[in-house]
N, C-alpha and C positions, 0 to 999 in steps of 0.2 A: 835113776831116771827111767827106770822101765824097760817096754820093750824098743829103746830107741836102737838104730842099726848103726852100728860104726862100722866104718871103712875101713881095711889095713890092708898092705901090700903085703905080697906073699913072703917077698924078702926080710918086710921090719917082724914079723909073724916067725919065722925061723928063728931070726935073732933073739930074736925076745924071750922064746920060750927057750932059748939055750942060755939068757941071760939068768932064766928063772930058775931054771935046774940046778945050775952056777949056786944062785944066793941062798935055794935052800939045802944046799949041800953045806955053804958055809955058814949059817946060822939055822939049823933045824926047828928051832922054837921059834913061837913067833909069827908066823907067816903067814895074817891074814889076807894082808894087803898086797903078796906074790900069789895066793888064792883069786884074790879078788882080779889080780890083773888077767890071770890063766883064764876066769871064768871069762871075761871083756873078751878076749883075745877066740875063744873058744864061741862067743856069740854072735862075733863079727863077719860082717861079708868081705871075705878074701880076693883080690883083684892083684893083677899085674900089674907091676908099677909102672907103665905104660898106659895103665886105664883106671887108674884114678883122679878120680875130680880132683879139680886142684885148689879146693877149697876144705882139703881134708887136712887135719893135722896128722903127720907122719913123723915118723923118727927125723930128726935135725930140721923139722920145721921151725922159723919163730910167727909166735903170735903175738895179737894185741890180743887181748883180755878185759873183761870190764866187770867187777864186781858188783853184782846188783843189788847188792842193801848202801852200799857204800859209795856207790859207783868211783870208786877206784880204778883207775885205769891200768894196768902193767901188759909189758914185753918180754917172755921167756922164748929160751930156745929148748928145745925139748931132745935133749941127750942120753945118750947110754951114761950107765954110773961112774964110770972112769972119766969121763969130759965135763963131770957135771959141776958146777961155779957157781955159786950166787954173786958172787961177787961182781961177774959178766953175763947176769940174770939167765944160767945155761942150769937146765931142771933134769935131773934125773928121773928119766922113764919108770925106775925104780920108787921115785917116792910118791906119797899119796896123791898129788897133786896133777904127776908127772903120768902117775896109770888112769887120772881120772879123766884128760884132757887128750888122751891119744884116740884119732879116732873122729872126734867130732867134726861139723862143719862150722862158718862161716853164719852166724845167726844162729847154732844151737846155745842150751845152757845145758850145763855140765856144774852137779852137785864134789864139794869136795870134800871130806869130813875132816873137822879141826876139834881141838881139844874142848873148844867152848861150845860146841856147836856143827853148822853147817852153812857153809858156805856154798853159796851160787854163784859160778862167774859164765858170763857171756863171750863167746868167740868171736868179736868183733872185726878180726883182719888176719886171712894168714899175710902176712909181710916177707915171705920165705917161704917155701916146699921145694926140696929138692929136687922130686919126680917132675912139678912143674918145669923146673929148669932145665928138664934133661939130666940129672942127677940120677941116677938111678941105684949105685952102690956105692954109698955114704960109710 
């Protein structure tokens, strides 16, 4: 998507990259999509999780979503890899989906890359952002 700017707290920013150190310690090969998150992570405007909009997607946010070829609607919550469920539509920060969607607001589109293709989904609603609620260490 360019040079669009995502938001990340200084907190989800720590965690992350020590999530990411974590998964390429235990899988070394591989790891384009822990690159591609570092780079995101590395391009982003870092803020206190007290001054972020609250229209950002953050670690334990849930979103509506809306696919735009499809317009599919869906609601994940966007988790560290140990909480992650599809079952209880909880996405790991870790998978492509998961690094593609951290960050955005409220009206962006965020590209995801799928086996067929590429996928465009819309941020239609945070329904959920911790920092909003006064959450601050999730």
């Amino acid at each position: 998507m360019g040079e669009h700017v995502i938001y990340i707290t200084e907190y989800d920013l720590k965690r992350l990259r020590d999530l990411i150190e974590v998964a390429k310690r235990a899988t070394p090969r591989g790891n384009a999509y822990l690159d591609s998150l570092d780079a995101e992570l590395s391009r982003g405007k870092v803020v206190a999780p007290t001054e972020i909009p609250p229209d950002v997607i953050t670690l334990n946010s849930q979103v509506h979503l809306v696919d735009m070829d499809t317009q599919e609607d869906m609601v994940y919550t966007l988790v560290v890899p140990d909480q992650a469920d599809i079952a209880q539509s909880k996405i790991s920060i870790l998978a492509p989906i998961g690094t593609a969607m951290l960050g955005y607001r409220v009206g962006d589109t965020f590209e995801w890359k799928v086996p067929d293709g590429t996928r465009r989904l819309q941020v239609k609603a945070i329904l959920y952002q911790p920092e909003a609620s006064g959450d601050y260490h999730l």
